[in-house]
C-alpha positions, 0 to 999 in steps of 0.5 A, spaced: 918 608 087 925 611 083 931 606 081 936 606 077 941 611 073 943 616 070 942 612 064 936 608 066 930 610 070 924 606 073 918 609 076 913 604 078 905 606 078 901 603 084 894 603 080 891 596 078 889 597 071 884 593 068 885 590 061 881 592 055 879 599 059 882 606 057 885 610 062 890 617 061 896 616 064 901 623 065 907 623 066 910 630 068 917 632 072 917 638 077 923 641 081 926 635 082 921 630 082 917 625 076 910 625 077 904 619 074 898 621 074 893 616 072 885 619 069 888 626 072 889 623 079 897 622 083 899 615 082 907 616 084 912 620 085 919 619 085 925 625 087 930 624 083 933 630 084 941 627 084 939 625 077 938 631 070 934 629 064 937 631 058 935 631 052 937 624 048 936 620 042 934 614 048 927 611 047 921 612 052 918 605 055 912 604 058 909 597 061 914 591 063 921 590 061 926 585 062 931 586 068 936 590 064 930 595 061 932 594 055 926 592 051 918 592 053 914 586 053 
């Protein structure tokens, strides 16, 4: 599921992981779209085509954050 900006974008996982349990966790994007994929299998797929990713000094941020996605917990 996509939600944001051109400044902030969201794409939620929908797999359930289990604590002190290793996983790889890829995230690709293509024509269009951001791709998760958790031990090489699709999680989540969001289009986010009306968007572009440039290059930026913005920090990458993964697990939870606080509403306004500014720092992660």
């Amino acid at each position: 599921m996509f939600t944001g900006s051109p400044q902030v974008i969201v794409l939620k996982s929908y797999s359930r992981l289990v604590r002190s349990k290793w996983y790889t966790l890829t995230f690709t994007y293509d024509s269009g779209y951001l791709l998760i994929y958790v031990n090489g299998v699709l999680d989540s797929a969001s289009d986010i085509s009306p968007y572009k990713i440039y290059k930026n000094s913005h920090n990458f941020m993964m697990g939870p954050s606080n509403k306004d996605h500014t720092s992660c917990a």
